[in-house]
N, CA, C and O of each residue as an XYZ file, in Angstrom:
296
protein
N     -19.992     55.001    195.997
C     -20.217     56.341    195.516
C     -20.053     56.365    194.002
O     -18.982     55.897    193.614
N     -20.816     56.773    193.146
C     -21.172     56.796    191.670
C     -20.745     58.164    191.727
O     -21.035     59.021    192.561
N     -19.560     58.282    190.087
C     -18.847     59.328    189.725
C     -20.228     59.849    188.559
O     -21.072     59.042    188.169
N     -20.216     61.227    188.174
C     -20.994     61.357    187.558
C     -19.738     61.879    185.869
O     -18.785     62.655    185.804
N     -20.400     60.998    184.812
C     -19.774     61.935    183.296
C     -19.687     62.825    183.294
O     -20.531     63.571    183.790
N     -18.182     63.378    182.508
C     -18.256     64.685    182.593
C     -18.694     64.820    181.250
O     -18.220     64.054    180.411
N     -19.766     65.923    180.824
C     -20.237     66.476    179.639
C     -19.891     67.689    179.261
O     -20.362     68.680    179.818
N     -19.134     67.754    178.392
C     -18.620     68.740    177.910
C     -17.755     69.861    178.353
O     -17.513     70.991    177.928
N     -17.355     69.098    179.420
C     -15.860     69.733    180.372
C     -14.742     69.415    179.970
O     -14.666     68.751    178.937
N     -13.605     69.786    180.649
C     -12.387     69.667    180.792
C     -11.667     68.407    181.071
O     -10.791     68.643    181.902
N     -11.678     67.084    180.691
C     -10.722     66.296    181.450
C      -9.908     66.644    182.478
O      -9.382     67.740    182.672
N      -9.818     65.496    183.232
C      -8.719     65.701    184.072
C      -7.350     65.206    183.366
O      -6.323     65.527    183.965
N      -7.239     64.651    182.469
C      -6.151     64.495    181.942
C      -5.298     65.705    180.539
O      -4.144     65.899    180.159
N      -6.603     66.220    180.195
C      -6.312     67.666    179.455
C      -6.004     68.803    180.752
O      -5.096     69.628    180.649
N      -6.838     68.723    181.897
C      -6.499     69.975    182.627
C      -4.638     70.231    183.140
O      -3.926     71.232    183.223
N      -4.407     68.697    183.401
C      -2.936     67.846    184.131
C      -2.263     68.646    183.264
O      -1.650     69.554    183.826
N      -2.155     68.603    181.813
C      -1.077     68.591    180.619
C      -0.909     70.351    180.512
O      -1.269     70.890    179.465
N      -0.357     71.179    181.624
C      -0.573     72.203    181.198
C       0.885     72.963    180.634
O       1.930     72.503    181.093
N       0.955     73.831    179.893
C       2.282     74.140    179.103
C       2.684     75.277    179.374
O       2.071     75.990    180.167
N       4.229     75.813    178.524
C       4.172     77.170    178.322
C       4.905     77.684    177.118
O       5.822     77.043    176.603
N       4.461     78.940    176.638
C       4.842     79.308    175.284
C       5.958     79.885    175.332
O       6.116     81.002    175.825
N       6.744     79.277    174.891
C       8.619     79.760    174.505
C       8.885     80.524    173.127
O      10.002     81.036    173.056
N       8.256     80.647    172.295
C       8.346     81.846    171.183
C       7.461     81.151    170.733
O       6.996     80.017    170.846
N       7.207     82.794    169.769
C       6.316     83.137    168.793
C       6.458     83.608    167.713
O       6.978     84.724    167.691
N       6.124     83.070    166.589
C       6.724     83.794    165.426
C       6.086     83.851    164.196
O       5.868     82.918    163.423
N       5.762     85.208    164.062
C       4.332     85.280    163.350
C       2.840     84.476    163.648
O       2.162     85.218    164.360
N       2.283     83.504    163.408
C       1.382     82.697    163.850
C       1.809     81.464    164.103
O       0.936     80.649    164.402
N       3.285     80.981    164.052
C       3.637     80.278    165.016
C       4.048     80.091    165.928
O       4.909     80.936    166.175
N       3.914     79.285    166.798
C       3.914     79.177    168.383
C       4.426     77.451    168.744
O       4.016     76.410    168.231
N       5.421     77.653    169.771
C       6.037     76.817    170.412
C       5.657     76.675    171.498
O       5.097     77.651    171.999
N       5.777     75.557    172.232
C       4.650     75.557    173.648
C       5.531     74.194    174.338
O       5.367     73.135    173.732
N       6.233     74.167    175.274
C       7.029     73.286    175.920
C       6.316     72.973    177.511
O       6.096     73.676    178.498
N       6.070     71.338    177.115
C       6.050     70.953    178.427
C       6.713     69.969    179.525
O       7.868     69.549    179.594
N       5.531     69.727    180.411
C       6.846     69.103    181.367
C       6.939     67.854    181.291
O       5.947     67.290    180.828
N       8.206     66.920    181.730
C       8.531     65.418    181.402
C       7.274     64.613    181.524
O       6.491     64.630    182.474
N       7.183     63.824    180.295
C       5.519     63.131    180.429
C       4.269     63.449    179.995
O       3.341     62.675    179.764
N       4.312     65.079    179.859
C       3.125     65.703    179.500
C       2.488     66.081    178.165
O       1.365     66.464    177.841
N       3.502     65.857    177.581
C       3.455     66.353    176.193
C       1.900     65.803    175.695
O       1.196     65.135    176.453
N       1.439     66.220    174.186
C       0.490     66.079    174.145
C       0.835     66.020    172.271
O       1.597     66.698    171.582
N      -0.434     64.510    171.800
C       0.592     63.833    170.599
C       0.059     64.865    169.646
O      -0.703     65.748    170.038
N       0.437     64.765    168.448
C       0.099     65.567    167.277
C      -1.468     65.294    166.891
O      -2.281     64.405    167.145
N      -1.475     66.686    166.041
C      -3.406     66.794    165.721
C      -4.143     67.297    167.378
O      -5.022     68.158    167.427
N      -3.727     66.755    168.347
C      -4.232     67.380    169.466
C      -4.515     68.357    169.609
O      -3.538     69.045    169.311
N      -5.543     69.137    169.997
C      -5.970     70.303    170.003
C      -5.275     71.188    171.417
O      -4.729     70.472    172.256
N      -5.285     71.991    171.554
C      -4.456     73.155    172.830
C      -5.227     74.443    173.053
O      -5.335     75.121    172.031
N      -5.647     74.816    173.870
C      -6.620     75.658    174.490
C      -5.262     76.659    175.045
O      -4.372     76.140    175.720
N      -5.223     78.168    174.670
C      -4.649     78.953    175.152
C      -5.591     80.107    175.704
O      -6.285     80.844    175.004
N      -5.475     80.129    177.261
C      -6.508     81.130    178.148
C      -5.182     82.385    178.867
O      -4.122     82.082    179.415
N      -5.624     83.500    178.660
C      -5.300     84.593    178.957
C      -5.815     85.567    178.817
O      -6.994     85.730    178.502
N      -4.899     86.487    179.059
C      -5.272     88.060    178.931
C      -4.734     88.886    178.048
O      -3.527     88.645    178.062
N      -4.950     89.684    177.328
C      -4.687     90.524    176.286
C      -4.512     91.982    176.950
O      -5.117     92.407    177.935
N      -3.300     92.810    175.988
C      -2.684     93.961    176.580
C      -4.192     95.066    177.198
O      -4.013     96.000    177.979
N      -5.399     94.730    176.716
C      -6.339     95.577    177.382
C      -7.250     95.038    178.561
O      -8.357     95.373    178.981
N      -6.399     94.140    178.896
C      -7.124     93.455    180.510
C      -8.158     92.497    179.807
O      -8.440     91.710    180.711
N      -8.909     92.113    178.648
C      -9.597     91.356    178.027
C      -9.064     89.588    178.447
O      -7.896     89.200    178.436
N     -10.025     88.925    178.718
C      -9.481     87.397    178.379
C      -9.887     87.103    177.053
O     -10.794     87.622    176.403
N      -9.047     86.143    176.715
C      -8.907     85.089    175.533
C      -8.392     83.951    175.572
O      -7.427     83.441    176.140
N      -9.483     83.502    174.614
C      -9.381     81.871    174.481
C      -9.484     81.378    173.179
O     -10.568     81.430    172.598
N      -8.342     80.835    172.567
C      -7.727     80.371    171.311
C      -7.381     78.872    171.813
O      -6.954     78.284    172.807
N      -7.833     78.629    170.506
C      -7.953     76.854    170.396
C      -7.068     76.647    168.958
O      -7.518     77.095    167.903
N      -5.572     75.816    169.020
C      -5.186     75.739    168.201
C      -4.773     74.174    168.235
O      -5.319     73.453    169.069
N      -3.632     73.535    167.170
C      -3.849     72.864    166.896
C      -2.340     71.972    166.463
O      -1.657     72.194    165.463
N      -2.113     71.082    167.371
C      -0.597     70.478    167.184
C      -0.255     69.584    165.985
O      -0.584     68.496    165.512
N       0.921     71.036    165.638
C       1.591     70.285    163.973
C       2.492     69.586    163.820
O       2.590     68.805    162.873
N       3.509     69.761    164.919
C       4.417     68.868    165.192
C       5.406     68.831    166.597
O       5.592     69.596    167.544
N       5.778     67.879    166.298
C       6.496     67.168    167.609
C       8.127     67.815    167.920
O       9.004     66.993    167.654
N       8.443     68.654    168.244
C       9.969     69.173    168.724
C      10.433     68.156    169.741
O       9.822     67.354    170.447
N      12.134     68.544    169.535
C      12.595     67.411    170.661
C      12.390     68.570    172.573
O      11.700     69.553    172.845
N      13.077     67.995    173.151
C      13.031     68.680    174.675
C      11.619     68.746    175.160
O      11.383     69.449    176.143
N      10.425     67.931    174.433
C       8.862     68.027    174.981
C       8.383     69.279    174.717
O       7.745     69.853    175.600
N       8.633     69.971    173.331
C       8.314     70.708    172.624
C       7.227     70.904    171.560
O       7.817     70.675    170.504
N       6.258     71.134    171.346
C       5.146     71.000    170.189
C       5.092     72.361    169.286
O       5.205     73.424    169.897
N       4.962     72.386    168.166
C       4.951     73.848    167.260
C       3.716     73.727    167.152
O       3.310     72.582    166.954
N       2.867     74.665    167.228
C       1.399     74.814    166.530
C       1.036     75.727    165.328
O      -0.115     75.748    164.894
């Protein structure tokens, strides 16, 4: 059975790495994940949600550095 490329999707190894945001402060943002998952610097981070008017959003930001506890600041 032949896997087909994925083009211009999601990895399965970007979908795996998923996080969560522990503060915010001003336009920075902390984003902690789980043992193993972390994701290295310059890496890009896709944040999907919803906004206080039921709207989704999708912000693509961008890892500046490395915190200890599997922590990343963006």
């Amino acid at each position: 059975m032949k896997k087909k490329p994925q083009a211009f999707g999601i990895s399965t190894f970007v979908a795996k790495n998923v996080g969560h945001i522990t503060q915010i402060i001003n336009l920075i943002l902390d984003v902690t994940f789980s043992l193993g998952k972390m994701l290295n610097i310059y890496n890009s981070l896709i944040i999907k949600g919803k906004n206080m008017a039921c709207q989704y959003i999708n912000v693509t930001c961008e890892i500046q550095q490395l915190l200890k506890n599997n922590k990343v600041k963006l």
